[in-house]
OpenMM code with the backbone's topology and positions (N, CA, C; nanometers):
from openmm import Vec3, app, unit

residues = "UNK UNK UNK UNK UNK UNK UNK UNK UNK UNK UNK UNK UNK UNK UNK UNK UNK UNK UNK UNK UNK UNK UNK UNK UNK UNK UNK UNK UNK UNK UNK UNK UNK UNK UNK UNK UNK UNK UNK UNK UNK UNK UNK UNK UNK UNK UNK UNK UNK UNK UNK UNK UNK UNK UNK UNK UNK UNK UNK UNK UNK UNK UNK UNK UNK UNK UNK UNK UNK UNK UNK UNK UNK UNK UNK UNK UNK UNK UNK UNK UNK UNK UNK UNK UNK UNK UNK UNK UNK UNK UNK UNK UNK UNK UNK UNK UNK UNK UNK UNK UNK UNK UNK UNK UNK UNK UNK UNK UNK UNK UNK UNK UNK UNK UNK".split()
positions = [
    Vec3(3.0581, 0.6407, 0.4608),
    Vec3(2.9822, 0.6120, 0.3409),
    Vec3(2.8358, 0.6465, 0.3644),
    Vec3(2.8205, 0.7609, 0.2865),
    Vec3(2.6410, 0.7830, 0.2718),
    Vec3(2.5660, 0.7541, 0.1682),
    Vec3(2.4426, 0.7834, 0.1666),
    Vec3(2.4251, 0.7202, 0.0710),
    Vec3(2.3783, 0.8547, -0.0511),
    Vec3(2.3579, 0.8341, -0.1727),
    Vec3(2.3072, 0.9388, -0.2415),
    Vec3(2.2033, 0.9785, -0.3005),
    Vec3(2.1181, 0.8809, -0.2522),
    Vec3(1.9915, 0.9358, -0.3185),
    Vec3(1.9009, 0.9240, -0.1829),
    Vec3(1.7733, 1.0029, -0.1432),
    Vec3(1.7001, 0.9187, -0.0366),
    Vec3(1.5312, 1.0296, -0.0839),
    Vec3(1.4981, 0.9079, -0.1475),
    Vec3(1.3597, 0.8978, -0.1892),
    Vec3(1.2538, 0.9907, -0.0551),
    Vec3(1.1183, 1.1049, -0.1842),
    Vec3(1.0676, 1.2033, -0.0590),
    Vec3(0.9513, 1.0745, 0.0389),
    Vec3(0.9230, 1.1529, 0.0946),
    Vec3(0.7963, 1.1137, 0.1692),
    Vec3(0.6766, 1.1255, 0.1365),
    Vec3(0.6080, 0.9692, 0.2035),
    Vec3(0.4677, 0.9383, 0.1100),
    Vec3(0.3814, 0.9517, 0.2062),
    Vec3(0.2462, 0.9663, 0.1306),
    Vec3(0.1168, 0.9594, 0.2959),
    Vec3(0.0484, 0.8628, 0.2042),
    Vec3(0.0033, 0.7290, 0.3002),
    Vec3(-0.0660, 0.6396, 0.2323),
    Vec3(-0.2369, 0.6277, 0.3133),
    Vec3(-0.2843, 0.5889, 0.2259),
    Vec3(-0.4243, 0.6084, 0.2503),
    Vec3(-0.5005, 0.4782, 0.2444),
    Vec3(-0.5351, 0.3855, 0.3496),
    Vec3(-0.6139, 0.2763, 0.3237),
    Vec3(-0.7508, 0.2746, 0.3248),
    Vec3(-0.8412, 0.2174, 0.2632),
    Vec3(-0.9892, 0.1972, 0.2866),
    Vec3(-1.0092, 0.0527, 0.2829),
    Vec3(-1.1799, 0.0589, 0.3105),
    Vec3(-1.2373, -0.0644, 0.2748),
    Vec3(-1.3795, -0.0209, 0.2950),
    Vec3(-1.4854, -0.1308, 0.2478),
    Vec3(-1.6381, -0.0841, 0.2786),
    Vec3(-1.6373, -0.2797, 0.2178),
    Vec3(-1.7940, -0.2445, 0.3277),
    Vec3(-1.8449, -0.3861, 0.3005),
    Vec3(-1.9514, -0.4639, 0.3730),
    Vec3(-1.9962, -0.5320, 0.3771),
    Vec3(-2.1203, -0.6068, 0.4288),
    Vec3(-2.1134, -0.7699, 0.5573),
    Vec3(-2.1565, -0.7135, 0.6338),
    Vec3(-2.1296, -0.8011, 0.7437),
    Vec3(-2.2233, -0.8757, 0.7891),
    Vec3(-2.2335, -1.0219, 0.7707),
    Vec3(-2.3598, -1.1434, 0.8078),
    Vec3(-2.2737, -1.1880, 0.9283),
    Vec3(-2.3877, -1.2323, 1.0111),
    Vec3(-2.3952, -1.2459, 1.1668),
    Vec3(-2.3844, -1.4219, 1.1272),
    Vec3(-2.2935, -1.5026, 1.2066),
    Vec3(-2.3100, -1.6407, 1.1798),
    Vec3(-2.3400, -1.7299, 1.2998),
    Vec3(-2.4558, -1.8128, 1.2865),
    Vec3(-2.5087, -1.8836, 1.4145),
    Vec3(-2.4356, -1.9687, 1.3828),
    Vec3(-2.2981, -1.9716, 1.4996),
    Vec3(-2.1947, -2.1167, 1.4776),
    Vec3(-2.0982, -2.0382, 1.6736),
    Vec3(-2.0758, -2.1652, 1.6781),
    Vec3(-2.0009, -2.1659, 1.8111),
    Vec3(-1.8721, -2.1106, 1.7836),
    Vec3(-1.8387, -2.1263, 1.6768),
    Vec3(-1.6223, -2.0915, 1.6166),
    Vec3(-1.6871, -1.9618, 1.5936),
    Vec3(-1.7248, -1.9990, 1.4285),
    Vec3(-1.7409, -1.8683, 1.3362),
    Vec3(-1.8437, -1.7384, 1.3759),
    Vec3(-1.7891, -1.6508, 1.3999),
    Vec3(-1.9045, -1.5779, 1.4414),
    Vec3(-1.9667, -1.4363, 1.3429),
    Vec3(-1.8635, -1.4148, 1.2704),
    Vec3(-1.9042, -1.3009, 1.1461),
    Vec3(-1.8029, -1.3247, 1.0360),
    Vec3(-1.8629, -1.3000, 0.9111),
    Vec3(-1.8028, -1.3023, 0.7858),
    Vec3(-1.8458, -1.1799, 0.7196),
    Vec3(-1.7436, -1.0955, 0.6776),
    Vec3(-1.7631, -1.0134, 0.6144),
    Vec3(-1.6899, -0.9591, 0.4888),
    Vec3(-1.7706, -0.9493, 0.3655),
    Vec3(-1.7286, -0.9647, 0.2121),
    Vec3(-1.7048, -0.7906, 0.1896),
    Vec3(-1.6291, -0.8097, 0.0873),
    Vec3(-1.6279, -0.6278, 0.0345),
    Vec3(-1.5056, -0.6085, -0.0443),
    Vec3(-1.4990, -0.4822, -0.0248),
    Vec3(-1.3640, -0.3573, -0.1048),
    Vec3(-1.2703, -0.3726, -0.0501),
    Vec3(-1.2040, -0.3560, -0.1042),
    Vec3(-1.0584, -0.2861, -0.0067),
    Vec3(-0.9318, -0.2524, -0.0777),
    Vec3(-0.9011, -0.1625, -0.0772),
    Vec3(-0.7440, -0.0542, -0.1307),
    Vec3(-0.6901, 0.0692, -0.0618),
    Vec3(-0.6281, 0.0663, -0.1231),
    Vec3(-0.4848, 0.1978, -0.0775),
    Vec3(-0.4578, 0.2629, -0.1585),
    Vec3(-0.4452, 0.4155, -0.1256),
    Vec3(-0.3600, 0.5155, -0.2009),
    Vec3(-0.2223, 0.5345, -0.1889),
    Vec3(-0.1437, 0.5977, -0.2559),
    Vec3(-0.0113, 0.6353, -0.2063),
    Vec3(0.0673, 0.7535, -0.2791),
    Vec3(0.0708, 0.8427, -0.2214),
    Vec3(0.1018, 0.9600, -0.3027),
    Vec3(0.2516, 1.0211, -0.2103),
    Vec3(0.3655, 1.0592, -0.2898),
    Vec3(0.4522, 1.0952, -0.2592),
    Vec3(0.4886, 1.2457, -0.2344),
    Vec3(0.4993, 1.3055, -0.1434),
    Vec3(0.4553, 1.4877, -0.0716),
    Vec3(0.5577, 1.5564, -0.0703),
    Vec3(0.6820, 1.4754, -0.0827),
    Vec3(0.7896, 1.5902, -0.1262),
    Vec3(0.9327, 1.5441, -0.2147),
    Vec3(0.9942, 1.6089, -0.2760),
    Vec3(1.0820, 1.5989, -0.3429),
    Vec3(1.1938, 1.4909, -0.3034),
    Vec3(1.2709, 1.3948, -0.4127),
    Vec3(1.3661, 1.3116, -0.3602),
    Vec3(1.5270, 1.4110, -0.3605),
    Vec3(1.5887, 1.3527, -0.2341),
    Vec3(1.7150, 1.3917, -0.2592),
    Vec3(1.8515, 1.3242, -0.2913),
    Vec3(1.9130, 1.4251, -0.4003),
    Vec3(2.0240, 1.3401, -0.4657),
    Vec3(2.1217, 1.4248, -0.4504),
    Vec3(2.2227, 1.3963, -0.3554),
    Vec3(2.3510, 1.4425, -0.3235),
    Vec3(2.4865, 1.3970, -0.4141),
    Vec3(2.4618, 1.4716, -0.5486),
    Vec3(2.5837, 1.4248, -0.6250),
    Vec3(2.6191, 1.5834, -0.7315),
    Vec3(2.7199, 1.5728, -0.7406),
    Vec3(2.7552, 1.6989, -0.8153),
    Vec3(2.7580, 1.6536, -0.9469),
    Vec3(2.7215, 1.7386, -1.0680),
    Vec3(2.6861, 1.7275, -1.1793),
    Vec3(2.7969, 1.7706, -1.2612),
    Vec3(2.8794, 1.6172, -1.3705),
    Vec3(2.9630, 1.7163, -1.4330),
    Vec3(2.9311, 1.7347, -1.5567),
    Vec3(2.8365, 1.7190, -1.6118),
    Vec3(2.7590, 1.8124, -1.7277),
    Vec3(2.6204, 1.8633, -1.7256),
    Vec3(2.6217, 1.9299, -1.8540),
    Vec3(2.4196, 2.0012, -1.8216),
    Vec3(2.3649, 1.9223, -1.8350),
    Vec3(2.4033, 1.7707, -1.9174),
    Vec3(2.2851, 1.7118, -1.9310),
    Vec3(2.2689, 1.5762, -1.7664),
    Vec3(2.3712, 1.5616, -1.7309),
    Vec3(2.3477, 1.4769, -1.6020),
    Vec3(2.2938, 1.6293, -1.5046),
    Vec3(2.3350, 1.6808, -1.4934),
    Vec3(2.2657, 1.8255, -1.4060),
    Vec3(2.0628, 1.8239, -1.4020),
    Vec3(2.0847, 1.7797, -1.5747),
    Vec3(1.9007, 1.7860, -1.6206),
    Vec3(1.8593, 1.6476, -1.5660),
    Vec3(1.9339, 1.5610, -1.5729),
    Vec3(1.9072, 1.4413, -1.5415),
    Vec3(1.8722, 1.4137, -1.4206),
    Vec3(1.9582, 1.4926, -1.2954),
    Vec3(1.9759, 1.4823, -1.1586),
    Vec3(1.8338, 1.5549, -1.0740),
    Vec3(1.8026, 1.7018, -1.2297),
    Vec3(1.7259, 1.7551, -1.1282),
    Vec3(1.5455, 1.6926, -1.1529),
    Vec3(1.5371, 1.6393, -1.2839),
    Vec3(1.4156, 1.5577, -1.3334),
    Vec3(1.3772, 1.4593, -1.2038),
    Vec3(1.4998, 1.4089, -1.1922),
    Vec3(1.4884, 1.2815, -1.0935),
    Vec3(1.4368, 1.3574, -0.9038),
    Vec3(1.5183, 1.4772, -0.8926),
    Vec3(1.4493, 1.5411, -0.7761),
    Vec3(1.3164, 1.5505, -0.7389),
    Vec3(1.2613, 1.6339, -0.8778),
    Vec3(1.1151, 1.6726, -0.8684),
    Vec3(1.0048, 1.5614, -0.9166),
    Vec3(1.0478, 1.4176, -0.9666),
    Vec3(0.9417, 1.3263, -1.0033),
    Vec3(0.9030, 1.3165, -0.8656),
    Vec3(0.7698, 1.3009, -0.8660),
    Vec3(0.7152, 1.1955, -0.7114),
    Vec3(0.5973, 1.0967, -0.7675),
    Vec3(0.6485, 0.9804, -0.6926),
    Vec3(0.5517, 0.8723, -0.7454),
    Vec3(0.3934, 0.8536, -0.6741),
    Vec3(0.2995, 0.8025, -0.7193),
    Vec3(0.1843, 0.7770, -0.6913),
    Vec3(0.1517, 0.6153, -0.7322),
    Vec3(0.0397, 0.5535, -0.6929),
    Vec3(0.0051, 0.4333, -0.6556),
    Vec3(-0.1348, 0.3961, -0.6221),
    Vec3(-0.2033, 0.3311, -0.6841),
    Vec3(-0.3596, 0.3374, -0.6437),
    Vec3(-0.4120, 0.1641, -0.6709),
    Vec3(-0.5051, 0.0854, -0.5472),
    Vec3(-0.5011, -0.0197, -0.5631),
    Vec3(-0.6441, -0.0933, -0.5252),
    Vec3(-0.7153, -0.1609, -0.5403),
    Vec3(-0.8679, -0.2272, -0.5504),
    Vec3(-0.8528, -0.3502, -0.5665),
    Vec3(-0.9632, -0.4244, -0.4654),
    Vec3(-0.9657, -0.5429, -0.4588),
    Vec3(-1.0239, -0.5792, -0.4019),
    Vec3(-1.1078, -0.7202, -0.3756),
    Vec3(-1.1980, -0.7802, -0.3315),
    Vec3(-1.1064, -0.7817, -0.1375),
    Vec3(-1.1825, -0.8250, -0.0349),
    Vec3(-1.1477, -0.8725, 0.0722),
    Vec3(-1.2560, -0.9320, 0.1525),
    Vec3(-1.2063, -1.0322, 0.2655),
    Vec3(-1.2994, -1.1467, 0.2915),
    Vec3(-1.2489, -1.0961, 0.4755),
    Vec3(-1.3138, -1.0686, 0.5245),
    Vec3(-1.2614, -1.0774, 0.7078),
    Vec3(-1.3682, -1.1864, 0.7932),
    Vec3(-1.3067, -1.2427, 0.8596),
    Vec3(-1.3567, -1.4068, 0.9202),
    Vec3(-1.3354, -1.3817, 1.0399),
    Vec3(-1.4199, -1.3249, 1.1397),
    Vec3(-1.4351, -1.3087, 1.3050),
    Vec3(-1.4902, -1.4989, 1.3566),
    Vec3(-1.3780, -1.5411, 1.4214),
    Vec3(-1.3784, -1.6607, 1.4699),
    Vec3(-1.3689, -1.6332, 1.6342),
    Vec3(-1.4039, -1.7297, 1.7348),
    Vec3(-1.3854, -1.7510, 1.8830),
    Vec3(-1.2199, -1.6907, 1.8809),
    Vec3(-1.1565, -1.7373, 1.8180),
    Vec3(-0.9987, -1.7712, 1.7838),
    Vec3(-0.9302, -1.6429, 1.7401),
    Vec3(-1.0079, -1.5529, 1.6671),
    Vec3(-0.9519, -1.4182, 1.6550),
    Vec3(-0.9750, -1.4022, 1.5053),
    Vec3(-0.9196, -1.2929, 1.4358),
    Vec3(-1.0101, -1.2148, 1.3306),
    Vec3(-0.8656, -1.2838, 1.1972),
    Vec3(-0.9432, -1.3913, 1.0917),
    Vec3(-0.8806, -1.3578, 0.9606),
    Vec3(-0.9541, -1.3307, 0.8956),
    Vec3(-0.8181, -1.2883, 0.8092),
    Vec3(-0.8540, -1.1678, 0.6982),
    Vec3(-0.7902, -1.1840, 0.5705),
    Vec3(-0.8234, -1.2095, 0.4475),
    Vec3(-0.7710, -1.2416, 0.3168),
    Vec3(-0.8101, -1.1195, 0.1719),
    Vec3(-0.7187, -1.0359, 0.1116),
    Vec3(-0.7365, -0.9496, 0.0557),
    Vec3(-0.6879, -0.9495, -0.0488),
    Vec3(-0.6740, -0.8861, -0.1922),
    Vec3(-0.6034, -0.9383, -0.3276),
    Vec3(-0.6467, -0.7416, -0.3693),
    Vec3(-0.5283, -0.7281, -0.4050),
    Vec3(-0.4873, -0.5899, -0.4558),
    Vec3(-0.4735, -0.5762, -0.6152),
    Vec3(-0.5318, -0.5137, -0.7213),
    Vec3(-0.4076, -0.4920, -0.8374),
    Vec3(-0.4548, -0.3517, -0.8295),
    Vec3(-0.3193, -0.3164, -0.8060),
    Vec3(-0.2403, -0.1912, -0.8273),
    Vec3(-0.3136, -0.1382, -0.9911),
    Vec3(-0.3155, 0.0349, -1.0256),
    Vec3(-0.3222, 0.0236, -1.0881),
    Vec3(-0.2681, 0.2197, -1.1199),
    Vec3(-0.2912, 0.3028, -1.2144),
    Vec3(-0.2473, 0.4321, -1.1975),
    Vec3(-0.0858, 0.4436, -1.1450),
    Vec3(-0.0087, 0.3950, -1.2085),
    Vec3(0.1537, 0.3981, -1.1124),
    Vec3(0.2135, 0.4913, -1.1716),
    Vec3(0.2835, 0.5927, -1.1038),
    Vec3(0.3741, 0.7187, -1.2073),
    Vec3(0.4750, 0.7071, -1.0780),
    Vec3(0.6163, 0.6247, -1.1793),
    Vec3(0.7313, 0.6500, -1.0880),
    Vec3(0.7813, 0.5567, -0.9919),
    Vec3(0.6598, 0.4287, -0.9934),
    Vec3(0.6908, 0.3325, -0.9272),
    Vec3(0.6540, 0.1705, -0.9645),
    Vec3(0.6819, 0.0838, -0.9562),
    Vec3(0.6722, -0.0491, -0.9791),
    Vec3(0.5103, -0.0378, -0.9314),
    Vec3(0.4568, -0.1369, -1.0315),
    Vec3(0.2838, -0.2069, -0.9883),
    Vec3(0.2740, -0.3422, -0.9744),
    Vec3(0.1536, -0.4128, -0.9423),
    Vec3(0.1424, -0.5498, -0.9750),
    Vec3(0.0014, -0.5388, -0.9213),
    Vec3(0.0486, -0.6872, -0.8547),
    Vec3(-0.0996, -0.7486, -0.7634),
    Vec3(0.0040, -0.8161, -0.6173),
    Vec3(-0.1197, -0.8119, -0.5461),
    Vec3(-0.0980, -0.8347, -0.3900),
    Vec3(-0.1853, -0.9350, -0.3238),
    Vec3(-0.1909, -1.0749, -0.3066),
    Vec3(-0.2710, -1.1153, -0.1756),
    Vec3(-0.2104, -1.1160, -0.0659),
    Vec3(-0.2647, -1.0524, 0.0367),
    Vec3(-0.2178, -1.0418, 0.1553),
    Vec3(-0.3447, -1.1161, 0.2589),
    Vec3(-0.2782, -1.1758, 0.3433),
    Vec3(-0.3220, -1.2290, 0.4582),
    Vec3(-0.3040, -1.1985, 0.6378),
    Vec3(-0.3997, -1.1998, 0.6871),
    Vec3(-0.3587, -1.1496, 0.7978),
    Vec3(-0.4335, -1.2627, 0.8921),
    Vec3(-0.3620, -1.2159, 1.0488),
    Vec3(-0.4195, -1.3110, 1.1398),
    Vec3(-0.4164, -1.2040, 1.2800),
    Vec3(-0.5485, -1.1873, 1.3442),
    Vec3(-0.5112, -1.1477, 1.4582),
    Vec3(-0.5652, -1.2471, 1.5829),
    Vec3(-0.4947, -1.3079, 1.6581),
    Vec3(-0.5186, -1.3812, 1.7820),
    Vec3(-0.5827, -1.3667, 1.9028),
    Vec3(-0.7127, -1.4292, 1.9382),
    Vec3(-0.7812, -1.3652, 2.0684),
    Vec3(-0.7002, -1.4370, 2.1922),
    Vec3(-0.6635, -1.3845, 2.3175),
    Vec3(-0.6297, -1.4424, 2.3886),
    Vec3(-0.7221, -1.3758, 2.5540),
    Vec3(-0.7345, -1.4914, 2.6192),
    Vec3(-0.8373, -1.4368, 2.7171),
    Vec3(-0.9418, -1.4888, 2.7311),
] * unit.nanometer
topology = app.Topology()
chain = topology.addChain("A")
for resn in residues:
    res = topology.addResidue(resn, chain)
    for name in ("N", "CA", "C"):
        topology.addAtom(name, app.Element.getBySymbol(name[0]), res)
């Protein structure tokens, strides 16, 4: 059993920009406010391994080959350099979508100092 469809390949693109205050504290040691998003653009064709038994599933099959989706996303983000290691809190809405589901995103991260 294979499968029949398998979606092309994407190159995604992250950024951010932003402003960084120095904090006189023993824990906290930088806070830094700003941008932050992602691109996502799809670079080659999807493939659909099914034989067509009319012209119009044929038109159907090959529409669906050559769509490729795109994705574009902005949002505030907060990064918190502690003794303890680096969080980070970010909020996405998606926006420009051709071909793919959108929304909004908070994502959180944690990286741990050890040492």
């Amino acid at each position: 059993m294979g499968r029949d469809y398998t979606l092309g390949d994407v190159v995604p693109f992250e950024w951010g920009a932003g402003k960084s205050l120095n904090l006189n504290n023993d824990i906290f040691k930088q806070i830094t406010l700003g941008a932050a998003g992602y691109a996502q653009w799809q670079v080659t064709n999807n493939q659909i391994d099914l034989t067509p038994t009319t012209k119009i599933t044929g038109s159907a099959i090959n529409t669906l080959e050559d769509t490729r989706s795109q994705i574009y996303s902005a949002g505030p983000a907060i990064y918190l350099l502690t003794k303890y290691g680096l969080f980070s809190v970010r909020y996405y809405e998606e926006f420009d979508a051709h071909a793919t589901p959108s929304g909004r995103q908070l994502m959180f991260s944690l990286a741990l100092a050890f040492g």
